[in-house]
Structure formats: C-alpha cells, structure tokens
C-alpha positions in Angstrom: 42.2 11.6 -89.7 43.1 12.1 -86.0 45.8 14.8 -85.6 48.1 13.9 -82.7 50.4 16.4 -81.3 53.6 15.3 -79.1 55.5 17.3 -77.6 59.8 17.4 -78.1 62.4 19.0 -77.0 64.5 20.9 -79.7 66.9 23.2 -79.2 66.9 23.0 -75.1 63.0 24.4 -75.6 60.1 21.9 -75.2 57.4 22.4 -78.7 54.7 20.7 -79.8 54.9 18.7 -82.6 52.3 16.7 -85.4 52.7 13.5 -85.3 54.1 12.4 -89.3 50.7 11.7 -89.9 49.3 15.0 -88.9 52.1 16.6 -90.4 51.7 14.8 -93.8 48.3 16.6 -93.4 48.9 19.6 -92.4 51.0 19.9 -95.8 48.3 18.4 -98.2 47.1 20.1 -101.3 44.7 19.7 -104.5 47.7 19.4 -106.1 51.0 17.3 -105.4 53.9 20.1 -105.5 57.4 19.4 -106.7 58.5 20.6 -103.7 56.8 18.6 -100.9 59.5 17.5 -98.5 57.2 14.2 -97.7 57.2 13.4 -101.8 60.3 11.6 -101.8 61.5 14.6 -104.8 64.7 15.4 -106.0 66.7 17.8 -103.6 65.2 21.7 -103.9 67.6 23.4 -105.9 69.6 26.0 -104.2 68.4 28.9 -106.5 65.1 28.5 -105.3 65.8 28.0 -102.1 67.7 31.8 -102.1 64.7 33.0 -104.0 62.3 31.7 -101.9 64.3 33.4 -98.7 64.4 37.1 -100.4 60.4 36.6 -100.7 60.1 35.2 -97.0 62.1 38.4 -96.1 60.2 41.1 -98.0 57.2 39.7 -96.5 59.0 40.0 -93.1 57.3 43.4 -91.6 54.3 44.0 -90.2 53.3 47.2 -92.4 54.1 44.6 -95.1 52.0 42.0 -94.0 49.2 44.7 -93.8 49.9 46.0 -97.2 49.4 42.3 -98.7 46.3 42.0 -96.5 44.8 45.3 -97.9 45.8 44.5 -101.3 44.3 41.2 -100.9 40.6 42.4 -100.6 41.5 44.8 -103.7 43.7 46.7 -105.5 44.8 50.1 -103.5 46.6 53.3 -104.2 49.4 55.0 -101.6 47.1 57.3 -100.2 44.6 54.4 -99.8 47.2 52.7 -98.1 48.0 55.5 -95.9 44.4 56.1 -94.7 43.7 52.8 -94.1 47.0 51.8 -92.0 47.8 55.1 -90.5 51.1 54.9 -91.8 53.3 57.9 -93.9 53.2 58.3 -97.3 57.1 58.1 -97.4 56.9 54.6 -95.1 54.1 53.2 -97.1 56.2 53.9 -100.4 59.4 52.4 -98.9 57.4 49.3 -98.3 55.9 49.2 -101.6 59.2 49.0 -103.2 60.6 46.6 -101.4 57.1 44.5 -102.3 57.5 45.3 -105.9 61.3 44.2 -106.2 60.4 41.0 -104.5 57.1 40.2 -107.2 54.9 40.1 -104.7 52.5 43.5 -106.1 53.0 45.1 -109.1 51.2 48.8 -109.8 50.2 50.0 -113.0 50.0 54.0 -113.4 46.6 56.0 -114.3 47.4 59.5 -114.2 48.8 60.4 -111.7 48.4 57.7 -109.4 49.8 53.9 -109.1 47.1 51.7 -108.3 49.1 48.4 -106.5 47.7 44.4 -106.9 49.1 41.7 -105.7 50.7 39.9 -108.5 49.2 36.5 -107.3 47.2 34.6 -104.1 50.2 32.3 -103.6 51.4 35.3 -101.9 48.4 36.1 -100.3 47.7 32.3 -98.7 51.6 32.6 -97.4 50.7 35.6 -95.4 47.8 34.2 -94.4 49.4 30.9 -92.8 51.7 32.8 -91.0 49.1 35.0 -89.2 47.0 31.9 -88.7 50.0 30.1 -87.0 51.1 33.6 -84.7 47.5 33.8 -83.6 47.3 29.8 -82.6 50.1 30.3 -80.8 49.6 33.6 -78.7 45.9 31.9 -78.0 47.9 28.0 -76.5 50.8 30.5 -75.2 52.7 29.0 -77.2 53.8 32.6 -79.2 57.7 33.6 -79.9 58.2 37.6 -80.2 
C-alpha cells in the first residue's frame, strides 16, 4: 500500500496528513478492536473515554515515560530507578505512585524492597508510539514543545 501524505490546514497551522487510506493503515492490527474509529462501532462510551484520559495523563511526564521504558526491559526497584535515571528517591517515588494509581505498574514487596512491573505491554507499546511520533517529527521539523 502506498502511504500518501497531504498536507491541511487545521487550526490556522498547515500539518501533514495520511491520506484515509494511509490512515486506515497506520491504525491496523492482528486484531479488529471494538474501538477503531474506521470500524463503523457503536459510539465509545464516555466512561472509557475518562478512563482512557487519566491513563494518557499519568503517562504525561517525562520521568514517567522513562520509568515505563526502564520497567519495560525488566522489573526495577526505586533505587534501581534512581541510578539509572539520575533522579531522587523522593521524585522517583512520587512518580511511582501516580503510575501505580493509574494500573500502569504494580510492585510486589520482598523484604524490604518493592520490586515495580509493568502491569501489561499495552502500556508499554502506547509509550512507545508516542516517542516514535516526537522523534519523526523533531527529525521532518515538524515537532511541537
């Protein structure tokens, strides 16, 4: 399939954009999802859509993101976390919670320690997207800050 972009003018800024084609790509899975907006579905119920907003927003900081990223080649304790992103302990714990309230790690206590997973890759493939998208569009120039 040939990906076409075109480019629009939305919101008095000029983006590119996929053609429907491209787009209906871009979206494709191994699996049809209730929730494609190219299905034809019912309407996404508003519960979900909330829920799906508190998630976007505890994955909305970068010492987040890196905390999913670490997790995601394996499981980590704080001072793991620490050493590896240079952060506090304190900050590194603050961010844990808010991860933990949202589902997306869990930790399970040995000792003294909590040793933090991410509760699944749905997660994991999320963060990934977005960094994939931010770094295609600082390379075109096409990156928002």
């Amino acid at each position: 399939m040939n990906v076409h972009i075109k480019m629009e003018v939305i919101c008095n800024k000029e983006v590119r954009v996929p053609t429907t084609d491209a787009a209906h790509h871009s979206l494709a899975r191994s699996a049809p999802s209730p929730f494609d907006p190219l299905s034809g579905a019912a309407p996404i119920p508003k519960e979900s859509l909330h829920a799906a907003g508190d998630l976007l927003r505890a994955l909305a900081a970068p010492v987040r993101i890196e905390i999913v990223l670490q997790l995601l080649q394996s499981s980590r304790c704080v001072h793991e976390l620490v050493g590896s992103l240079g952060v506090s302990q304190p900050l590194i714990s603050q961010h844990l919670r808010v991860l933990k309230s949202a589902g997306v790690v869990r930790g399970e206590r040995t000792g003294r320690e909590v040793l933090y997973e991410l509760v699944d890759d749905h997660l994991a493939r999320i963060v990934l997207d977005a960094l994939e998208h931010a770094q295609e569009g600082i390379a075109d120039g096409t990156a928002q800050h």
